[in-house]
TIMI-441861 format. One record per atom (N, C-alpha, C): x, y, z. Coordinates in steps of 0.1 Angstrom, whole numbers, plus 5000, padded with zeros to 4 digits. Atoms other than C-alpha are relative to their C-alpha. Layout:
# residues N
XYZ
...
# end
This chain:
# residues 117
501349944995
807033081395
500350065014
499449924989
807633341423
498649975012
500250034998
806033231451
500350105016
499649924986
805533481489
498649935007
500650134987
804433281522
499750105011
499449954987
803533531550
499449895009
500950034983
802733421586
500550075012
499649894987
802933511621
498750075007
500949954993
799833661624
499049935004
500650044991
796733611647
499650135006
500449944987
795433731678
500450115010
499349934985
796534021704
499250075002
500349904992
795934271730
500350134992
499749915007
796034611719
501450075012
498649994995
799934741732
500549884995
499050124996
800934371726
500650014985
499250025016
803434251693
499549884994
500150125008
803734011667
500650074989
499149995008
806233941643
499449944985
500850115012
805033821608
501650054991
499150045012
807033711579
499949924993
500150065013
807233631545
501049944993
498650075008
809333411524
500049984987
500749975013
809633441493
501149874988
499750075007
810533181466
500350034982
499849965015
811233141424
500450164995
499449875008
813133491422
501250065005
498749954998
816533681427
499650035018
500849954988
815233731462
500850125002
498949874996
818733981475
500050084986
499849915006
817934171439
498750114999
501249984998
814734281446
499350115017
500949934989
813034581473
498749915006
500850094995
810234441494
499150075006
501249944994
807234561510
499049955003
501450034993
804234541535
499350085000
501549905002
800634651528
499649895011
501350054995
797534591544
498750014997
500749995005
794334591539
498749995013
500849994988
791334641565
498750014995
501450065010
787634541554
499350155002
501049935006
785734751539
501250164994
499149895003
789334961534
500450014986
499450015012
791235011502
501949975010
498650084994
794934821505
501350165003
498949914994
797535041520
501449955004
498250035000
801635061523
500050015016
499949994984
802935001557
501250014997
498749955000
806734971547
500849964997
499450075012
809234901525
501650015004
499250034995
812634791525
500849974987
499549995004
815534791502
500949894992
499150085004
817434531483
501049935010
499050094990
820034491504
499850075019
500249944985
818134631537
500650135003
499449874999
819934941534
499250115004
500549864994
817335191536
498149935001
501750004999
813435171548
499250065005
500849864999
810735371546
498849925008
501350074989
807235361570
498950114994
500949914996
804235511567
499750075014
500149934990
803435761591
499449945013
501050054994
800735571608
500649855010
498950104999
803535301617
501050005008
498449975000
806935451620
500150015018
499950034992
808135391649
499649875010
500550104997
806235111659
500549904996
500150095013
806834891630
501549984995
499050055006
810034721620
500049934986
500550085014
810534581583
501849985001
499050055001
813834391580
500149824995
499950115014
815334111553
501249935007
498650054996
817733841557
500049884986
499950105017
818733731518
500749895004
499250134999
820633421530
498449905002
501250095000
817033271538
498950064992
501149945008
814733491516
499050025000
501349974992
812533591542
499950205005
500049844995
811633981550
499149975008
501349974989
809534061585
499850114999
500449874993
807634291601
499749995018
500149974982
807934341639
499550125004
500849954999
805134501648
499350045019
499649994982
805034661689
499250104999
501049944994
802334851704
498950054989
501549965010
799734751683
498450055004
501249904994
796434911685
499349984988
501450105007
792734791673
500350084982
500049965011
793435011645
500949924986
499150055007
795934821630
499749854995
501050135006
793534501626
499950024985
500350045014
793634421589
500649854995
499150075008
795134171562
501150074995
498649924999
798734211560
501049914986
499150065013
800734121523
501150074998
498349935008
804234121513
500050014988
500350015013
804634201480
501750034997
498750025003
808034221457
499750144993
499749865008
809134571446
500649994987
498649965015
810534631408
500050124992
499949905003
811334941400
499650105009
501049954992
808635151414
498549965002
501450054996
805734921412
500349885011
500150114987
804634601435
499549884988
501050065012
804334341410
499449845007
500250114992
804334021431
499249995013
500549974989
802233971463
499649845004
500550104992
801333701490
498649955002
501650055000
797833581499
499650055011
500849904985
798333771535
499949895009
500250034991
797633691568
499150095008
501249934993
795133811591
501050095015
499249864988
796634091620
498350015008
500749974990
793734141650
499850045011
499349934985
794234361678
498950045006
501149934995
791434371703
500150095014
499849934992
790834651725
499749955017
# end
């Protein structure tokens, strides 16, 4: 049974950080891409940024890049996201999901992200 834990999130200022991460359980974890959405109320769920099997290559959404870190460490079978000069905009629910192929078949339950101005 595959099994994704995020946490980390909460509360900030808008400029401030926070690191969230997910851990993921019952699957090849190091054979598998990874990826963070969000979701923001009343939004439809959105990609923030994905990350490669073996960390090798990762992609961002525009809205992100540069801001936004996504990095894996298969010895514990956790991927983050380090997340720096956030801004109210970036308040939503935040899920890791498991890449196969080109879909997202697996996902977390999220964490809450809230950045007040």
């Amino acid at each position: 049974q595959v099994q994704l834990v995020e946490s980390g999130g909460g509360l900030v200022q808008a400029g401030g950080s926070l690191r969230l991460s997910c851990a993921a359980s019952g699957l090849p974890f190091s054979s598998y891409g990874m990826g963070w959405f969000r979701q923001a109320p009343g939004k439809e769920r959105e990609f923030v940024a994905r990350i490669s099997y073996n960390g090798g290559t990762t992609y961002y959404a525009d809205s992100v890049q540069g801001r936004f870190t996504i990095s894996r460490d298969n010895a514990k079978n956790t991927v983050d996201l380090q997340m720096n000069s956030l801004k109210p905009g970036d308040t939503a629910v935040y899920y890791c999901a498991v890449r196969f192929g080109t879909q997202y078949v697996y996902w977390g339950q999220g964490t809450q992200v809230t950045v007040s101005s």
